[in-house]
VMD Tcl script that draws the C-alpha trace (Angstrom):
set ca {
  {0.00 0.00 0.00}
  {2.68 2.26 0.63}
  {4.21 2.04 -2.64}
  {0.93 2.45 -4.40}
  {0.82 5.98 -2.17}
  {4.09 6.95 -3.61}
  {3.45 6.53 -7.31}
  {0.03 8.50 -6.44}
  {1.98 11.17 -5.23}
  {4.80 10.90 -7.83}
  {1.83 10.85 -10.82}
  {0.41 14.31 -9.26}
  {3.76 15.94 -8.40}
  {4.93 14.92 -12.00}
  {1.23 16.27 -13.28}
  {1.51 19.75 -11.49}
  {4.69 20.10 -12.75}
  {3.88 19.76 -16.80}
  {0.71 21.67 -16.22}
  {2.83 24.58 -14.75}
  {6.08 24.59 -17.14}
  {3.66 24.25 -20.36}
  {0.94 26.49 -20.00}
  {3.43 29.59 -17.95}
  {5.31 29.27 -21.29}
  {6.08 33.13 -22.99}
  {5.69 33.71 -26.34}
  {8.60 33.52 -28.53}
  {11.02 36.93 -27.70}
  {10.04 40.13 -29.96}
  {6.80 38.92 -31.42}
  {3.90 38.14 -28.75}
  {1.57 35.09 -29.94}
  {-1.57 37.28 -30.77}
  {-2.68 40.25 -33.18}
  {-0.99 43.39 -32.25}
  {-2.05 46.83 -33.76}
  {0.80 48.99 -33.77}
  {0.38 52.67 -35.12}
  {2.94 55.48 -36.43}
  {1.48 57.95 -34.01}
  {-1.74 58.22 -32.31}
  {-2.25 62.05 -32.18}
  {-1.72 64.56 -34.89}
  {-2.07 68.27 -34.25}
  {-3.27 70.05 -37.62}
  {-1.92 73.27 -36.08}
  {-4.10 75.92 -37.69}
  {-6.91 74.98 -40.44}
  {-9.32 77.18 -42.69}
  {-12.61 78.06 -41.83}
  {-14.93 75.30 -44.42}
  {-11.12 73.66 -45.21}
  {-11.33 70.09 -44.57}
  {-8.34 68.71 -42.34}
  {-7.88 65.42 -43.29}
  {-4.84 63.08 -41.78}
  {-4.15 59.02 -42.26}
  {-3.43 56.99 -39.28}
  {-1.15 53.95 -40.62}
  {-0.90 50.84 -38.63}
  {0.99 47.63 -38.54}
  {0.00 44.15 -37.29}
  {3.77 43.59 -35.20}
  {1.87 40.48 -33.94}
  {1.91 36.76 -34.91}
  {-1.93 36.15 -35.88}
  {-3.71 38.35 -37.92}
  {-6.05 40.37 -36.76}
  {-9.75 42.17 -37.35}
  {-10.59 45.93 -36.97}
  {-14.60 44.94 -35.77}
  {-15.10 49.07 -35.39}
  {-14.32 52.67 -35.66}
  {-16.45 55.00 -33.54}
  {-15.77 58.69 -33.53}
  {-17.05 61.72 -31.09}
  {-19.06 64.48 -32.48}
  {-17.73 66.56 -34.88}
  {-14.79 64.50 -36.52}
  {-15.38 61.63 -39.13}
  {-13.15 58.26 -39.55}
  {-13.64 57.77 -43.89}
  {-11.98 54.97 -43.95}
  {-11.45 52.32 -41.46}
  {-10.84 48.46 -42.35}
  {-13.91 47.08 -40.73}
  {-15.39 43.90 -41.14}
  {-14.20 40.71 -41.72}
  {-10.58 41.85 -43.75}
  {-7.93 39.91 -41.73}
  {-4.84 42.07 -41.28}
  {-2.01 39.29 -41.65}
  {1.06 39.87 -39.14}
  {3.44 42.78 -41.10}
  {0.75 43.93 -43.10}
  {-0.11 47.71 -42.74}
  {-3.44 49.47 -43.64}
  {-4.89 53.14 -42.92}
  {-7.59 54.77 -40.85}
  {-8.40 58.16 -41.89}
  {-9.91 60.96 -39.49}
  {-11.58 63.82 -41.18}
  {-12.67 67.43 -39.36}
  {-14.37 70.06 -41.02}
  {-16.46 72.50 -39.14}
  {-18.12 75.70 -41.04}
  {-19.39 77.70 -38.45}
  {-17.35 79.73 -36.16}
  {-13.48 79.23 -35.03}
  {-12.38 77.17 -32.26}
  {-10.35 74.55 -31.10}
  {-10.56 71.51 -31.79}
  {-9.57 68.08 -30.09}
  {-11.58 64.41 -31.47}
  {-10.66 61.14 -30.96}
  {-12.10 57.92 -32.36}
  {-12.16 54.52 -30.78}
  {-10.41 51.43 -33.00}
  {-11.71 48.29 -31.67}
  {-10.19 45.44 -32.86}
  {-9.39 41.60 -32.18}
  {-6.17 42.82 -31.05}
  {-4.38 42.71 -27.46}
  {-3.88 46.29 -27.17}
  {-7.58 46.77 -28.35}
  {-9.00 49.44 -27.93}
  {-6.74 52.03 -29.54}
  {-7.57 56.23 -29.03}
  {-6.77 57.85 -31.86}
  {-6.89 61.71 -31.70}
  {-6.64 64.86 -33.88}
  {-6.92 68.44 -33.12}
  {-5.84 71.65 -34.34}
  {-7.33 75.69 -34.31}
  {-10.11 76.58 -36.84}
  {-9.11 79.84 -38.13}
  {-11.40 82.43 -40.04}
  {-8.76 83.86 -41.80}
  {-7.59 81.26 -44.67}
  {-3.94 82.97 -45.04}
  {-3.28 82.01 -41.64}
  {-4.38 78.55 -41.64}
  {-1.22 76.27 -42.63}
  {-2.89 72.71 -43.67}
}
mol new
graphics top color blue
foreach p $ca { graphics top sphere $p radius 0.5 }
foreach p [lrange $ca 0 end-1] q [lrange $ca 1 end] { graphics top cylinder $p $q radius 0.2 }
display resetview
């Protein structure tokens, strides 16, 4: 009986051990096992921008992960609009790039401006603020797009 007892605890001890040194595993060094959006820059100041002008800038990403991964949405606050965004069910394969575009136009009155839209994605670092902001000027020779 006492052997039995030993090869009982043996089979757990040897269990606990293989459960523990497979599963704590990290990924492989520089490239994390799962879809990683990384971007260029996430803010981008337009400095000053004509009254009815349009300021337009392009967000470019990479996928610096191992899987490929999905943008499922791109919501934006009042004011701004995202043109393009790559959602749906396009896969981004790891080292491919694509764009996300953030529009502002306001015809009204000058201000300041400051909008950010939310990327949410089937990435780790999901979700991603993106943000653009800049001074709507009344004068047109003053505004530098």
């Amino acid at each position: 009986m006492n052997s039995i007892v030993k090869r009982a605890f043996l089979a757990i001890i040897a269990c606990c051990f293989i459960a523990t040194t497979s599963f704590g595993q990290a990924p492989a060094a520089g490239r994390p096992d799962v879809p990683e959006m990384t971007f260029e820059k996430l803010e981008h100041d337009f400095g000053k921008v004509a009254l009815n002008d349009t300021a337009k800038f392009e967000f470019k990403f990479t996928n610096t992960g191992s899987r490929p991964v999905v943008v499922q949405n791109c919501s934006v606050g009042c004011g701004c609009t995202v043109s393009s965004c790559p959602a749906g069910s396009d896969q981004i394969l790891p080292g491919q790039s694509r764009v996300i575009t953030m529009m502002y136009t306001r015809t009204s009155y000058e201000h300041q401006f400051n909008q950010a839209a939310t990327i949410i994605s089937t990435a780790h670092n999901s979700p991603i603020r993106l943000t653009i902001r800049g001074q709507v000027a009344r004068d047109t020779q003053t505004a530098n797009n």
